[in-house]
MIPAKE-992344 format. One record per residue (C-alpha): residue number from 1; residue in one letter; x, y, z. Coordinates in Angstrom, 2 decimals, always signed. Layout:
N
<r NUM,A,<X,Y,Z>>
...
This chain:
96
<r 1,X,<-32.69,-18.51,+26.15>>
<r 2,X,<-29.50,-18.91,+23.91>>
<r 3,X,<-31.21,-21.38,+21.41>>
<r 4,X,<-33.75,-18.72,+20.54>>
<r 5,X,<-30.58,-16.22,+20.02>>
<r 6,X,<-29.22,-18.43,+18.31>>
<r 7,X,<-32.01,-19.68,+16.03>>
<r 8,X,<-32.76,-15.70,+15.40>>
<r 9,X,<-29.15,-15.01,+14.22>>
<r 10,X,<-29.10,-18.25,+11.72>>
<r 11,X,<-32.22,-16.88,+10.39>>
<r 12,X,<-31.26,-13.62,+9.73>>
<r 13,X,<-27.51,-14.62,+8.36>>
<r 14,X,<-29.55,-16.87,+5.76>>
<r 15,X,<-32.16,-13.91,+4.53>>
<r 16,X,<-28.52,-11.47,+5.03>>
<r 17,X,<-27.10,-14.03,+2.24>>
<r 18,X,<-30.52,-15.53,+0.49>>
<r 19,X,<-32.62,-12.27,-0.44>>
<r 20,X,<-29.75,-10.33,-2.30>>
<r 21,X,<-29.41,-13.34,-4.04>>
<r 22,X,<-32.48,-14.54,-5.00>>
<r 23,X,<-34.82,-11.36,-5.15>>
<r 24,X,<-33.11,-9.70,-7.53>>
<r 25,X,<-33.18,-13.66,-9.40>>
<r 26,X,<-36.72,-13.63,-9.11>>
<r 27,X,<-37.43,-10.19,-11.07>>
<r 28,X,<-35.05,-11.29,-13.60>>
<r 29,X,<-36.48,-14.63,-14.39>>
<r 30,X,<-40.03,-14.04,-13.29>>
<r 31,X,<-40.19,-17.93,-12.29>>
<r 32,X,<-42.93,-18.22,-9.85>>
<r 33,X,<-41.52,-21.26,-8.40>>
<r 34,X,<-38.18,-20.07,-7.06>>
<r 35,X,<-40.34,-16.99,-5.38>>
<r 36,X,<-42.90,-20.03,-3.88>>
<r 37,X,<-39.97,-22.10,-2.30>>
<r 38,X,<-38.13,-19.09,-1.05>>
<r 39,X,<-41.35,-17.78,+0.49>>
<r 40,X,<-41.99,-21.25,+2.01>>
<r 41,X,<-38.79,-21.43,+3.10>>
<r 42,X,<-38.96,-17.92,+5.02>>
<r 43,X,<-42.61,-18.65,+6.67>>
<r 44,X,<-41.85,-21.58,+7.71>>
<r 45,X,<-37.77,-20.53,+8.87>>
<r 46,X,<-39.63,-17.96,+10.49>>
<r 47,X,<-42.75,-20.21,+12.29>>
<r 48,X,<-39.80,-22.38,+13.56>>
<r 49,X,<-38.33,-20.08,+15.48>>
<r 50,X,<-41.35,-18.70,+16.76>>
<r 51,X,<-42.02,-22.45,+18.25>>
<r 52,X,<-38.51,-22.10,+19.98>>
<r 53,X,<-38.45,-24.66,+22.70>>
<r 54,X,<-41.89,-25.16,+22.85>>
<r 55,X,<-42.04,-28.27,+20.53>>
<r 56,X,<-40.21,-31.09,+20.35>>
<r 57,X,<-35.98,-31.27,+19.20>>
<r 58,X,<-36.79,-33.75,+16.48>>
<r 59,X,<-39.54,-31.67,+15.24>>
<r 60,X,<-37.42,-28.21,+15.69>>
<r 61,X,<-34.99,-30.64,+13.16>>
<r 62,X,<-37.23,-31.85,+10.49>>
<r 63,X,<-38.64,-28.30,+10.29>>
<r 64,X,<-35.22,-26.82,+9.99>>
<r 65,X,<-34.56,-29.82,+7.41>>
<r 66,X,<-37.12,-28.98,+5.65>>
<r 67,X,<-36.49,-25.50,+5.45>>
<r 68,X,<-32.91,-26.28,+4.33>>
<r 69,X,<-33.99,-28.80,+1.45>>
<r 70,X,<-36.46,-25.66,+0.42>>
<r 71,X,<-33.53,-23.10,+0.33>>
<r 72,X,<-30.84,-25.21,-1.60>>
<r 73,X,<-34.45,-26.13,-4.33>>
<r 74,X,<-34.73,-21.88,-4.74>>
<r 75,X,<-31.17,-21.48,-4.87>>
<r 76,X,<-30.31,-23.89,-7.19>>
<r 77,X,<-33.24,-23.62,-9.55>>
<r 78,X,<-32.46,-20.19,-9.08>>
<r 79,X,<-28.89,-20.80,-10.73>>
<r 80,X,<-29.73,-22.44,-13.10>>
<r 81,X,<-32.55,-19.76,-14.72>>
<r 82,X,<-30.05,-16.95,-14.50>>
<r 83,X,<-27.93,-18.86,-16.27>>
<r 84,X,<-30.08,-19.54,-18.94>>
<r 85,X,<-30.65,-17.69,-21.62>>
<r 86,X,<-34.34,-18.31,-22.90>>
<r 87,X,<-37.04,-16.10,-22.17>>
<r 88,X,<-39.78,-17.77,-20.96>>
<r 89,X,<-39.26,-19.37,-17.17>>
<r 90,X,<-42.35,-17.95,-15.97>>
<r 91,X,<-44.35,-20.96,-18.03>>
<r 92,X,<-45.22,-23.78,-15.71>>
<r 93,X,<-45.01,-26.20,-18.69>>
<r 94,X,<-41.25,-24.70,-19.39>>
<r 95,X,<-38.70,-27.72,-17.53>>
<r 96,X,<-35.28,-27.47,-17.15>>
């Protein structure tokens, strides 16, 4: 019962810090692939705790992993576009 509690409160401490963050990021930069990764992150942030106790702990962690790894990717590439100042992010050929 806790580790559901718990997993809900994580989850909505990260969107409480990620989506005033990153939203705003997004509309600025228009860079599909920060929105992607952050949207991946949430779905699947989201399907974990759904899962709860119902699959196995080293699942429950590579998920969460995973989730991670696709949080710090948005956040940092994130960064990085605000701080630049070209004008064309939302090209997929466009690298940084």
């Amino acid at each position: 019962m806790l580790h559901g509690v718990s997993d809900q409160f994580i989850t909505a401490i990260v969107l409480a810090f990620c989506l005033p963050v990153i939203v705003p990021g997004i509309f600025k930069h228009r860079n599909p692939q920060v929105a992607f990764m952050f949207a991946g992150a949430t779905c699947l942030m989201l399907f974990t705790n759904m899962l709860g106790d119902s699959i196995d702990s080293v699942l429950h962690m590579a998920l969460t992993a995973v989730t991670s790894a696709l949080l710090l990717r948005a956040n940092w590439l994130n960064k990085r576009l605000l701080a630049c100042a070209c004008s064309n992010h939302g090209e997929s050929k466009h690298r940084h």
